[in-house]
Backbone as CSV, one residue per row, in Angstrom:
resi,resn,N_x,N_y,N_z,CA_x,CA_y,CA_z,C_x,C_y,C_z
1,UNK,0.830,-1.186,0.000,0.000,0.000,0.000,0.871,1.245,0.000
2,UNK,0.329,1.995,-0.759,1.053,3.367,-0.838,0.680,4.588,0.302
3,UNK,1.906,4.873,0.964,2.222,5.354,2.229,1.324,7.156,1.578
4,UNK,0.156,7.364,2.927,-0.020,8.905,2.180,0.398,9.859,2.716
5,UNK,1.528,9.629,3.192,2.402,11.183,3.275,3.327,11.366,2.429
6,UNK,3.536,9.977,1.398,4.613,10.027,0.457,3.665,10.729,-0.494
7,UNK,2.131,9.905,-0.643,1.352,10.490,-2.063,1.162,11.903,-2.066
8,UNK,1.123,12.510,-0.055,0.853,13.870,-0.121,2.137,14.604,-0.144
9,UNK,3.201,14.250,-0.247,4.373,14.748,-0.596,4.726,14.872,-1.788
10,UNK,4.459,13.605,-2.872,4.483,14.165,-4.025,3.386,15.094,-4.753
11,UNK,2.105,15.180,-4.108,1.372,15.710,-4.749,1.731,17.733,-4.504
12,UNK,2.341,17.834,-3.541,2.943,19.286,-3.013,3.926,19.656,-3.981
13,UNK,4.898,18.664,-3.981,6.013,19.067,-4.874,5.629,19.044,-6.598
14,UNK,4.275,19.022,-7.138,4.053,18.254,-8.344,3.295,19.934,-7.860
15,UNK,2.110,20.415,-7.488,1.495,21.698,-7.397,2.718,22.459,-7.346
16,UNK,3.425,22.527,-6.342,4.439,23.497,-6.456,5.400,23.851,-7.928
17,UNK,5.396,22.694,-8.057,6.522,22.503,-10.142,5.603,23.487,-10.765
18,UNK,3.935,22.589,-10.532,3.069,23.907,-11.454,2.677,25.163,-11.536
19,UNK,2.598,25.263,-9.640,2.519,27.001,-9.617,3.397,27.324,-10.543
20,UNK,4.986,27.153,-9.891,5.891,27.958,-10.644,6.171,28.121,-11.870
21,UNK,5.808,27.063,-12.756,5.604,26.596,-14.363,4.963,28.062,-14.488
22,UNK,3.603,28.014,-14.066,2.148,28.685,-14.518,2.946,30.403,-14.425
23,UNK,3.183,30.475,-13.451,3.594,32.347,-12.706,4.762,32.698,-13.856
24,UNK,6.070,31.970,-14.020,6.838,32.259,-15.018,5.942,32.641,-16.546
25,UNK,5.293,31.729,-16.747,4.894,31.344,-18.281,3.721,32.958,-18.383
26,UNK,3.026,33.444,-17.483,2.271,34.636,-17.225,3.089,35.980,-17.466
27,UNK,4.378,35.859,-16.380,4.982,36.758,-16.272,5.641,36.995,-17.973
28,UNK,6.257,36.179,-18.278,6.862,36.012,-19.592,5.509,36.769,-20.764
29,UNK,4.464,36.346,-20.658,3.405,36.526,-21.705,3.391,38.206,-21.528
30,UNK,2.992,38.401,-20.203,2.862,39.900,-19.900,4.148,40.728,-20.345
31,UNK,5.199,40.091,-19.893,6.245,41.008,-20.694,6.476,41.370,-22.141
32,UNK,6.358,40.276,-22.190,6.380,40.246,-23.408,5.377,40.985,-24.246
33,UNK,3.978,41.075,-24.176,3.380,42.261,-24.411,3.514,43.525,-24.577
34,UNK,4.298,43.642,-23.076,4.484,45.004,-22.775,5.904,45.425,-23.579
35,UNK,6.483,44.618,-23.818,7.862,45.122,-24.665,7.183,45.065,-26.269
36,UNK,6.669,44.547,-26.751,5.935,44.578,-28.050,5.341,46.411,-28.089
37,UNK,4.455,47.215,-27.017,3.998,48.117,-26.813,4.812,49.079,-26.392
38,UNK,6.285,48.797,-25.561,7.737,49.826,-25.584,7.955,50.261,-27.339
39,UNK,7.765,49.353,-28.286,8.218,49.199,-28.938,7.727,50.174,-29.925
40,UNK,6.656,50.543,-29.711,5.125,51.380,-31.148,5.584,52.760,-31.003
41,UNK,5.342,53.660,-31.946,5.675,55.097,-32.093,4.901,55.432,-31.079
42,UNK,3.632,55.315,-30.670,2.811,56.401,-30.019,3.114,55.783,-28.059
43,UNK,4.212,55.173,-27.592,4.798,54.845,-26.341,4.994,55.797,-25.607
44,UNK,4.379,55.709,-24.687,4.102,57.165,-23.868,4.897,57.507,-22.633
45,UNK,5.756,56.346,-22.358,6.810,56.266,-21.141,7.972,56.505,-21.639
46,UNK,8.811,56.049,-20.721,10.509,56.588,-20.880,10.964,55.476,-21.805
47,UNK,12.260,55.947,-22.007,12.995,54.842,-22.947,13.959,54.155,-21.772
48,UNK,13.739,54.825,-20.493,14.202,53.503,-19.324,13.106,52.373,-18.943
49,UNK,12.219,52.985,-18.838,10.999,52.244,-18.520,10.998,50.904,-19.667
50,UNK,10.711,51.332,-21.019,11.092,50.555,-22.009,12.180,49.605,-21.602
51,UNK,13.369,49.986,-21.390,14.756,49.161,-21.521,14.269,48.127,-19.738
52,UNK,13.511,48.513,-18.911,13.202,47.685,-17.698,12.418,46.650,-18.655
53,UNK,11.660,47.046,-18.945,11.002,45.771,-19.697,11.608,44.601,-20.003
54,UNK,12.802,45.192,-20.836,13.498,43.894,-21.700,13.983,43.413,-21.240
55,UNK,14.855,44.004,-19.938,15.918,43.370,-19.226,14.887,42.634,-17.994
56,UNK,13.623,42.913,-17.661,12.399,41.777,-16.956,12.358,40.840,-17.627
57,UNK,11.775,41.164,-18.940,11.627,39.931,-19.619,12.844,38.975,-20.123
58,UNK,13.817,39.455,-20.161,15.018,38.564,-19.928,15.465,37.759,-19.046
59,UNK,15.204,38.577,-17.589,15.344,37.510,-16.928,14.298,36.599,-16.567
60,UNK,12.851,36.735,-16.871,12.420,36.019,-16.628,12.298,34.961,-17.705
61,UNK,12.729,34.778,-19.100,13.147,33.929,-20.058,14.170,33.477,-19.397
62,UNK,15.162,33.768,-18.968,16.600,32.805,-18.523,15.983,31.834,-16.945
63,UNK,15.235,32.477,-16.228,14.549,31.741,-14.843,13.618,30.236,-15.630
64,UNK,12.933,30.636,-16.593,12.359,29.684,-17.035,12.977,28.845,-17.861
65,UNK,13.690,28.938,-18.531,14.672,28.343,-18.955,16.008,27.361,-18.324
66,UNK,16.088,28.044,-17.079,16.338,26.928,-16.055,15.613,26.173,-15.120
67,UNK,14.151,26.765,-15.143,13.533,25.482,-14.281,12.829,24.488,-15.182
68,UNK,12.862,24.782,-16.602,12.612,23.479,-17.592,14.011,22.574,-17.158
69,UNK,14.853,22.616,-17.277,15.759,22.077,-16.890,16.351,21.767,-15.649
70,UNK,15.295,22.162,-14.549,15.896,21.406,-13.330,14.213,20.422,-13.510
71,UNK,13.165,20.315,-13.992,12.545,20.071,-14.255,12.591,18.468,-14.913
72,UNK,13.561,18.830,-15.894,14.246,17.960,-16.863,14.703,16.916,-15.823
73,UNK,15.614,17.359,-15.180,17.029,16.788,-14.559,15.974,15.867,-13.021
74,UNK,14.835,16.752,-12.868,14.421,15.858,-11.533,13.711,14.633,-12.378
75,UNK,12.965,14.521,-13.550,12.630,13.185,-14.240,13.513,12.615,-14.594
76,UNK,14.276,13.033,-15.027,15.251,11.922,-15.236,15.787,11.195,-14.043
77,UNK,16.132,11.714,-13.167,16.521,10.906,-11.961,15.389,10.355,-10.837
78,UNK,13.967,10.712,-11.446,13.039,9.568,-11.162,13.117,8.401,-11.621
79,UNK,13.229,8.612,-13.020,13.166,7.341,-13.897,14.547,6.432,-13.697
80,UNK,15.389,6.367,-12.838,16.524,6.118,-12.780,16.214,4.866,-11.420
């Protein structure tokens, strides 16, 4: 029989993978928007404000980009 503090342990760490999946993949969309709209002649903010954008949305492309890959790296060493 399967122990349920193990099932409720993985089921925490499996919500938690997804919050954080979900919040990156949002944040990324929204930036990304918003740097599309830095971008139009009629941009009504600064050209720092603009340049925060890119360098947000950068890092939040490089954050997600490493938790696909710790992501990666924890299945694989399930399957192991």
């Amino acid at each position: 029989m399967i122990n349920n503090n193990k099932v409720e342990e993985v089921r925490k760490e499996l919500n938690r993978d997804l919050d954080l999946g979900l919040a990156l993949s949002k944040a990324e969309g929204n930036l990304n928007f918003l740097a599309g709209e830095s971008q139009q002649e009629n941009w009504q903010s600064s050209m720092t404000q603009g340049m925060s954008i890119l360098d947000a949305l950068e890092a939040v492309q490089v954050a997600r980009k490493a938790w696909q890959e710790i992501i990666t790296e924890k299945r694989a060493n399930k399957s192991k």
